[in-house]
C-alpha positions as CSV (number, residue, x, y, z in Angstrom):
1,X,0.0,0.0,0.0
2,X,1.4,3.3,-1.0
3,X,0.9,5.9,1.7
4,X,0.6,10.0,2.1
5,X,2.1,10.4,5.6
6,X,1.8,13.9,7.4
7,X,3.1,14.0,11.2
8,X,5.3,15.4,13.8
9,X,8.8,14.9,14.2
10,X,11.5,16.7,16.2
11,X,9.6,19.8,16.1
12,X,9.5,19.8,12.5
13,X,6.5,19.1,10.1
14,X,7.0,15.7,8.2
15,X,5.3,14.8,5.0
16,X,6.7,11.6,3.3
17,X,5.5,9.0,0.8
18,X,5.8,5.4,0.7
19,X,5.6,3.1,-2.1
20,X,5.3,-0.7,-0.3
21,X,6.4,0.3,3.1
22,X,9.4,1.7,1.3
23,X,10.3,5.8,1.5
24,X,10.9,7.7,-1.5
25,X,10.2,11.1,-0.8
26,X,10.5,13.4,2.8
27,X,10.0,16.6,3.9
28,X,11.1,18.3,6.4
29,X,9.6,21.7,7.5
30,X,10.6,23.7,11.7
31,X,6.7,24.2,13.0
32,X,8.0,27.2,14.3
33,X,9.6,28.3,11.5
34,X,7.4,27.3,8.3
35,X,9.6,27.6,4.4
36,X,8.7,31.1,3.2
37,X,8.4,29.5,-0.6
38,X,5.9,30.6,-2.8
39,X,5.2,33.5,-0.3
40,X,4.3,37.1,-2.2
41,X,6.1,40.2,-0.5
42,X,5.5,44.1,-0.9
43,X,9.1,44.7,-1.0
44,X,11.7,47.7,-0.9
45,X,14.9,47.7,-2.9
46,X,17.3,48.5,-0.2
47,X,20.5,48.4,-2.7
48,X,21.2,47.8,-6.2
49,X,24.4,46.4,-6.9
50,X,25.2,46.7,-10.7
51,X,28.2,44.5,-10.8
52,X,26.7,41.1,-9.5
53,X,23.4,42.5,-11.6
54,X,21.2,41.8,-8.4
55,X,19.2,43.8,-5.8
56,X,18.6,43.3,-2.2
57,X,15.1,43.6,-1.1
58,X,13.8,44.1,2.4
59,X,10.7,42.4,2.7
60,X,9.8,43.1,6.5
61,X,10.6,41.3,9.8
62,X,14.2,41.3,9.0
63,X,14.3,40.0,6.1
64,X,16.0,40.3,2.9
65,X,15.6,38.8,-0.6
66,X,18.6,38.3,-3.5
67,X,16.8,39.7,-6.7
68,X,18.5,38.8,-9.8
69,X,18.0,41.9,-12.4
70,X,19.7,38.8,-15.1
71,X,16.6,36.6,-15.3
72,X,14.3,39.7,-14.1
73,X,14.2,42.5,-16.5
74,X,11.0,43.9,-15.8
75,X,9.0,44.5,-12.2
76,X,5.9,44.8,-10.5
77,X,6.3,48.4,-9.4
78,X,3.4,48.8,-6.6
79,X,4.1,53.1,-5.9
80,X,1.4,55.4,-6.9
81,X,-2.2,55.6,-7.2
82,X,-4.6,53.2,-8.4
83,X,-4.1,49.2,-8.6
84,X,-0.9,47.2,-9.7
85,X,-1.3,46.7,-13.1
86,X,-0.7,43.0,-14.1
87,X,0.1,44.2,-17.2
88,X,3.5,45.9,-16.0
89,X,4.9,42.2,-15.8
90,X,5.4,41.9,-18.8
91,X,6.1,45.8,-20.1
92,X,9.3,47.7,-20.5
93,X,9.8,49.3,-16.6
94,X,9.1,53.1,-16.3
95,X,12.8,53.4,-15.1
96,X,15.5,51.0,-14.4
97,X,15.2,49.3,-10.9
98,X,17.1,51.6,-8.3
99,X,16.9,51.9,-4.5
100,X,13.7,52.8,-2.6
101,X,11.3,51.4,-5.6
102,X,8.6,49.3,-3.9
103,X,8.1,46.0,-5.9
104,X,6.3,43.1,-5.9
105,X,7.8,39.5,-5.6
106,X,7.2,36.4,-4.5
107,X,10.4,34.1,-2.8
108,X,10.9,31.3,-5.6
109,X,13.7,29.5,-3.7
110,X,14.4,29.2,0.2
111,X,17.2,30.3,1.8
112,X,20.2,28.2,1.9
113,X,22.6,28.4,3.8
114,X,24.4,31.4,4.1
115,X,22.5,32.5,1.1
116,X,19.7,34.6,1.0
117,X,15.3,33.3,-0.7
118,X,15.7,34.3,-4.2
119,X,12.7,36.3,-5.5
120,X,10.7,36.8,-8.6
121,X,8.2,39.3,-9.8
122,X,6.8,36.6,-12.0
123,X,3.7,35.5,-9.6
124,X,2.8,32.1,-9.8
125,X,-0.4,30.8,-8.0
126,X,-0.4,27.1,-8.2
127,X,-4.1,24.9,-8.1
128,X,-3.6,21.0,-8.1
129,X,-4.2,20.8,-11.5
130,X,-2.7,24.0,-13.3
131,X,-0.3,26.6,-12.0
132,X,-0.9,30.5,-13.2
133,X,2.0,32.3,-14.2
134,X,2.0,36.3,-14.0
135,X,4.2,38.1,-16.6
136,X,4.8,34.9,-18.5
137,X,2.0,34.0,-20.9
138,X,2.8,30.8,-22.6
139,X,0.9,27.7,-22.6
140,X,2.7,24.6,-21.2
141,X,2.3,21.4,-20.1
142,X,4.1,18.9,-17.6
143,X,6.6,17.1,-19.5
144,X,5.4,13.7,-17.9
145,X,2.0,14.4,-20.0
146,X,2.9,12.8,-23.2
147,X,-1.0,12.4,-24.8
148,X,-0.9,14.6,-27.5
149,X,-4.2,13.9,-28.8
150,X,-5.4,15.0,-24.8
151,X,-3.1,17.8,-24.8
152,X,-4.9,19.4,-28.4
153,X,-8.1,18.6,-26.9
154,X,-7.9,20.9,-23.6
155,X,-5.9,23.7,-26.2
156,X,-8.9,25.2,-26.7
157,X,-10.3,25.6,-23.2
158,X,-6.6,27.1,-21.8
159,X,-6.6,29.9,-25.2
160,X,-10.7,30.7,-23.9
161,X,-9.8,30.9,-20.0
162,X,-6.1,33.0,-20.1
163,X,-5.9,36.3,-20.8
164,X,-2.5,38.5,-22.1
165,X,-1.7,39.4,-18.5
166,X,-1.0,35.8,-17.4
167,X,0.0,32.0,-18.7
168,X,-1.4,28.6,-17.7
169,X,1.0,25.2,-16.8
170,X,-1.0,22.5,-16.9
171,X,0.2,19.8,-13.5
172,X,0.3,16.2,-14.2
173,X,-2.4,16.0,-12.0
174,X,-4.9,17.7,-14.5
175,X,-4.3,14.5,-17.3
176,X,-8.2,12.8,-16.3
177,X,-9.5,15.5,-14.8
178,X,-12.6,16.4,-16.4
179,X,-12.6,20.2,-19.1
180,X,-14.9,21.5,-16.3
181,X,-12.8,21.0,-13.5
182,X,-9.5,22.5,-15.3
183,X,-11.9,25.4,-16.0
184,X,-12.9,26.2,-12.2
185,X,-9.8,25.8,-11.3
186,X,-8.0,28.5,-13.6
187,X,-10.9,30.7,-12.5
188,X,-10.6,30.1,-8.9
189,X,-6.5,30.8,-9.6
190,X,-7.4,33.9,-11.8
191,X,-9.3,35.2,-8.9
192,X,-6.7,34.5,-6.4
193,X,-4.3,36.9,-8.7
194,X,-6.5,39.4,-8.7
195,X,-7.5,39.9,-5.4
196,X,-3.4,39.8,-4.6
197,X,-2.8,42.6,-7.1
198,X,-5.8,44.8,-5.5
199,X,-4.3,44.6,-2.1
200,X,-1.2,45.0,-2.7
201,X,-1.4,48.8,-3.2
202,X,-3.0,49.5,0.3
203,X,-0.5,47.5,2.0
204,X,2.4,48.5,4.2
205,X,5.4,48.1,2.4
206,X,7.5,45.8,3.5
207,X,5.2,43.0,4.2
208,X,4.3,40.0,3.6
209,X,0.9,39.7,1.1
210,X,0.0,36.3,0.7
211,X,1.5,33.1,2.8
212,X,1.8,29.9,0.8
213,X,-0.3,27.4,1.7
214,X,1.2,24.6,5.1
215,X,4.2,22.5,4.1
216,X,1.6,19.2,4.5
217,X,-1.5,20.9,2.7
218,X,0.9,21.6,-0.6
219,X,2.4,17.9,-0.2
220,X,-1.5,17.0,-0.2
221,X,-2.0,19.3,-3.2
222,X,1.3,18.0,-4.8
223,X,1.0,14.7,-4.9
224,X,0.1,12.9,-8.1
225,X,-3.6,11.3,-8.5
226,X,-3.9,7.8,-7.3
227,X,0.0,8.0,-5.9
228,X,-1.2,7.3,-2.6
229,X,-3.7,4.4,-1.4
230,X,-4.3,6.6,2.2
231,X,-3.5,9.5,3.6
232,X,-2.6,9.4,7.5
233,X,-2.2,12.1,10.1
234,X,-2.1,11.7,14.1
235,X,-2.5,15.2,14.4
236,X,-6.2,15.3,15.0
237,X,-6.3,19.7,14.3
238,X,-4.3,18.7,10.8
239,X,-6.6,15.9,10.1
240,X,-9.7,18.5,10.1
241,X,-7.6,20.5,7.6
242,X,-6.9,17.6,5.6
243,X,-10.0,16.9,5.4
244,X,-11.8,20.6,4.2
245,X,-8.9,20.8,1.6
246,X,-10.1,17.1,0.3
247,X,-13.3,18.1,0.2
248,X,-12.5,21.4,-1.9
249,X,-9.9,19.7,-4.4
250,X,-10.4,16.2,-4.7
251,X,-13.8,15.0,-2.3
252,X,-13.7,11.5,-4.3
253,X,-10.4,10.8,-2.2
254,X,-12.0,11.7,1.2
255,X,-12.0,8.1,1.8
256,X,-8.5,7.8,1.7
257,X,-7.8,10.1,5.0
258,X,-7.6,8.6,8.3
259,X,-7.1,10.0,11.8
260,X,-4.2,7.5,13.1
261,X,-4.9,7.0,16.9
262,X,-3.1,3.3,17.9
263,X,-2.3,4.8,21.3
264,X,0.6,1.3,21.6
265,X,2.2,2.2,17.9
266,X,3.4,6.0,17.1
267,X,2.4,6.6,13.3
268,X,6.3,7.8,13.0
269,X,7.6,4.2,14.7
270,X,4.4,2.0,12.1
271,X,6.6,3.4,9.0
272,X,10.0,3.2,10.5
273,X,10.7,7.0,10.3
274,X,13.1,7.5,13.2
275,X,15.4,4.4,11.0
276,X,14.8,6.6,7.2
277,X,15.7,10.1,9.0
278,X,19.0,8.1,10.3
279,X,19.4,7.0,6.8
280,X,19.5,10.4,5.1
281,X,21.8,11.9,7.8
282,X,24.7,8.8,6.8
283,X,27.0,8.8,4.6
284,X,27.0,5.4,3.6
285,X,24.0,3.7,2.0
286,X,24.2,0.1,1.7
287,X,22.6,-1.7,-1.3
288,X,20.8,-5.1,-1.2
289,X,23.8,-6.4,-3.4
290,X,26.3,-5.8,-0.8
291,X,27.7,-2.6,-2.4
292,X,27.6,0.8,-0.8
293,X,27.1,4.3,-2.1
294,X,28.8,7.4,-0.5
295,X,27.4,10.8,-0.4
296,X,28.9,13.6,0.1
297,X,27.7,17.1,-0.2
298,X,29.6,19.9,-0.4
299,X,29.0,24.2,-0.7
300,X,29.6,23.7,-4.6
301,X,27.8,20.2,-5.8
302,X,27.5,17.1,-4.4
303,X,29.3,13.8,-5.3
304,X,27.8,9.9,-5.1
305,X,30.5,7.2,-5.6
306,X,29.6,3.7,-5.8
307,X,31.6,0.8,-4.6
308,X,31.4,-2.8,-5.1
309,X,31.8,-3.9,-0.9
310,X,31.0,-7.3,-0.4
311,X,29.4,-8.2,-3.6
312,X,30.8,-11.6,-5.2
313,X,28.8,-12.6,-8.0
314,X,28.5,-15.8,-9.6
315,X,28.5,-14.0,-13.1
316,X,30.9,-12.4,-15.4
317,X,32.8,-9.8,-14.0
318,X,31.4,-7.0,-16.4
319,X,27.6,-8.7,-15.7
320,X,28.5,-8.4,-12.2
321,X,29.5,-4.7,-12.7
322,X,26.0,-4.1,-14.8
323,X,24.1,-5.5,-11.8
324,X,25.3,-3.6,-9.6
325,X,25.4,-0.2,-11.6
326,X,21.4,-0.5,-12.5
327,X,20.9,-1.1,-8.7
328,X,23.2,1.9,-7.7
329,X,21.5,4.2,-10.3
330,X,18.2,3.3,-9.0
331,X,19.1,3.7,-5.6
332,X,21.4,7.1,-6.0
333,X,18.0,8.6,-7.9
334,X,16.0,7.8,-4.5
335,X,18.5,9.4,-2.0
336,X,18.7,12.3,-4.2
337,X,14.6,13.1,-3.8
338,X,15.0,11.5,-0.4
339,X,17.5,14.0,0.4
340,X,16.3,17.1,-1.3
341,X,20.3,17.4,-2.7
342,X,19.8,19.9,-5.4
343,X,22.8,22.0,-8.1
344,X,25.0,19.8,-9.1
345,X,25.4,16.3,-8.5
346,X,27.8,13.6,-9.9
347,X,27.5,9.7,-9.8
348,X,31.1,7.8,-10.0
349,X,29.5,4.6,-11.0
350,X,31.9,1.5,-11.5
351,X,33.5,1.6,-14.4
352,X,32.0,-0.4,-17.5
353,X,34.1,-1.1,-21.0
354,X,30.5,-2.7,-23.1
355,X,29.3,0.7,-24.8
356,X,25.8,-1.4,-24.5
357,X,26.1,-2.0,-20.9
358,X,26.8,2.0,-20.4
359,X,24.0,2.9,-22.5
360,X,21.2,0.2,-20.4
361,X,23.1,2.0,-17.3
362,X,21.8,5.6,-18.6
363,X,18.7,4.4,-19.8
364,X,17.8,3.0,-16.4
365,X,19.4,6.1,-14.6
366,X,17.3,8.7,-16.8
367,X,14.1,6.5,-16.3
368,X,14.7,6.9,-12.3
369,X,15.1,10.4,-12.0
370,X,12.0,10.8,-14.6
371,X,10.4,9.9,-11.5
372,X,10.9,13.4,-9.3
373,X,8.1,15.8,-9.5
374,X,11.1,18.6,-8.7
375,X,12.8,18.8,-12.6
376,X,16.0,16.9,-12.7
377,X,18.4,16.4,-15.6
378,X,20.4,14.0,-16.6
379,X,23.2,16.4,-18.4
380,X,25.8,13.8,-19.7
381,X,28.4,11.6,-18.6
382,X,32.3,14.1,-18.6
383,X,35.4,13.3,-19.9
384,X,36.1,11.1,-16.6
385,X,33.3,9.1,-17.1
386,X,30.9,10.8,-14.0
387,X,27.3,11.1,-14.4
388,X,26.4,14.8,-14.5
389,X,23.0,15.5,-13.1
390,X,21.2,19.1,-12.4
391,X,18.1,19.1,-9.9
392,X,16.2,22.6,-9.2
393,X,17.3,24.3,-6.4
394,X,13.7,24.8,-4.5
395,X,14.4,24.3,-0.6
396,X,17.2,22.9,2.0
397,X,18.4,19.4,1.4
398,X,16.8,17.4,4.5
399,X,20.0,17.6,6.1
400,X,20.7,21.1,6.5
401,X,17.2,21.5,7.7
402,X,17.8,19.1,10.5
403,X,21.1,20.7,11.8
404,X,20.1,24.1,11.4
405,X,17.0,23.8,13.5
406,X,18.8,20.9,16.2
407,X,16.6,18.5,14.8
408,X,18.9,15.9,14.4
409,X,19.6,15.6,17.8
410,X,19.3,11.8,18.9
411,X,17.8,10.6,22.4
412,X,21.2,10.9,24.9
413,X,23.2,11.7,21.8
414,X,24.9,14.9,20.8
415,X,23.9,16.8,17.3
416,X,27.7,16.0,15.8
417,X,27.1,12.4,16.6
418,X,24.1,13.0,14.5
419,X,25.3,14.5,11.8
420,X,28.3,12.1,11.5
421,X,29.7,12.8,8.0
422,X,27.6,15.5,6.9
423,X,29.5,17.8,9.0
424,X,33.0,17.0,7.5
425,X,31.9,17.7,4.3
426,X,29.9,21.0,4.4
């Protein structure tokens, strides 16, 4: 059974899927201190800085957003009368950007590390089954919808519903839902927009304008249809939100929710969640072959090498190789969602001399990471023979959220003794 798991843990907010009892994907979000993605800001340009071709924006409460004036050429300039033009997305700005201005953005990547949320004037209001996209007005579609005949049947719906100001992404989600649905929901999105844009001109600037939506209510909205067999929560106050989002975005799976309340088994101990948060903070994964991979991430990109361990095959050296290759790409493509390691990434897999066997390793490697809903790109294999891989940078890798916030901290341990490896190689 695959399962939709929203809990506590450590003072952070867990959502995690299983596919047969096994983890492939976990997030990990401080209560106390919720991700500020997707959040829209009133925000004041505190400094331009012309040679790094960025701004710094104060966005209230202390905090400051890294504006790249590169991949944002035009703004959302919310000063003077009357209501922000949506329009002004995607116009040439009255003037270039300069201190002072006050300008709309949303964060569209969390602070890492010592690095400051990167923001965007290009709002995007995301439903479960399309995603609206201020000042870019192209129609698109999730690569993992491959229907054409569907895609050209829907075409004309989208061209009716959009306007100039704004463009639609259709999720993965929306492939079965019904024309009508799509509709009311790029309506219901449409009117979320405008109501953000009318506000934002009475508002204090800085300040935050609109909050995303809960870390487990987005991992609710996120996941794909029929990914998940149930949905379980022991929090009885998150159940009752669970349950009024169901009933707004998808009431036929009602039936999967379920209030967990086995007062002898802790929902986090039934899935084994203490053992897969002890798994992402090690540096050694162990394969079911007998090899090992070993992770290590680093400020600039991180690396994955596998080794053979205590593998001895009864088959050809080079078969034995192969095995163990397919097994380590699978498995490297599920620590890296299970993680959240983002940038760069490299894969040392064991070196192969069959140009057939390389190209069944790729195959299998780019079929894995086809899998993440966050886009990930298999770039090419270098001159040394690494696997080069790109996944969007979008929040914290799992790891950094659990030692910045003491998280990580095991019953009568220390933090370093939980962060064994991690912390040699930061």
């Amino acid at each position: 059974m695959n399962s939709l798991i929203i809990t506590r843990f450590r003072g952070c907010v867990l959502t995690a899927q299983t596919a047969g009892r096994r983890l492939f994907s976990l997030r990990l979000d401080p209560e106390e201190e919720q991700s500020l993605l997707g959040n829209i800001y009133v925000g004041r340009v505190l400094h331009v800085v012309k040679n790094i071709e960025a701004a710094f924006v104060d966005l209230g409460g202390g905090l400051t957003g890294y504006y790249s004036l590169r991949e944002n050429k035009n703004h959302l300039f919310t000063g003077g009368p009357g209501p922000v033009d949506p329009a002004a997305a995607r116009m040439t700005p009255p003037h270039p950007l300069r201190q002072g201005d006050e300008i709309l953005v949303q964060i569209s990547r969390d602070a890492v590390k010592t690095k400051e949320p990167s923001l965007s004037p290009y709002l995007n209001f995301t439903g479960r089954f399309a995603v609206l996209t201020l000042g870019k007005t192209q129609i698109g579609f999730s690569s993992r919808i491959r229907d054409a005949a569907w895609k050209e049947s829907v075409l004309s719906l989208l061209k009716k519903e959009k306007t100039d100001d704004f463009g639609i992404i259709v999720r993965t989600n929306a492939y079965g839902a019904s024309p009508e649905q799509l509709a009311d929901e790029i309506r219901s999105l449409k009117s979320q927009m405008e109501r953000v844009l009318s506000h934002a001109q009475n508002r204090v600037c800085p300040s935050l304008l609109a909050a995303a939506d809960p870390p487990f209510l987005q991992g609710l909205r996120d996941a794909y249809a029929d990914s998940a067999d149930e949905i379980l929560t022991d929090i009885p106050a998150w159940h009752e939100q669970l349950r009024q989002c169901l009933t707004l975005w998808q009431p036929e799976a009602l039936a999967k929710l379920r209030l967990y309340e086995d007062p002898l088994l802790s929902l986090s101990a039934l899935f084994g969640l203490e053992a897969a948060v002890g798994e992402v903070l090690s540096r050694r994964v162990w394969l079911k072959s007998g090899g090992y991979l070993v992770i290590d991430p680093t400020e600039a990109l991180t690396v994955i090498d596998v080794n053979s361990g205590k593998y001895a095959g009864k088959k050809t050296a080079q078969e034995t190789i192969l095995r163990m290759n397919l097994e380590a790409a699978a498995e490297a493509a599920r620590q890296i969602r299970l993680r959240n390691l983002s940038g760069i990434i490299l894969i040392d897999f064991i070196d192969m001399e069959r140009e057939e066997q390389k190209a069944k390793l790729l195959e299998t490697l780019r079929a894995c990471l086809a899998k993440d809903p966050i886009r990930t790109t298999f770039v090419d294999l270098t001159k040394l023979g690494l696997a080069e891989i790109t996944r969007r940078k979008l929040r914290p890798p799992i790891y950094e959220v659990l030692r910045r916030h003491g998280a990580g901290e095991q019953d009568g341990g220390s933090k370093e003794k939980a962060f064994k490896g991690e912390m040699n190689h930061d």
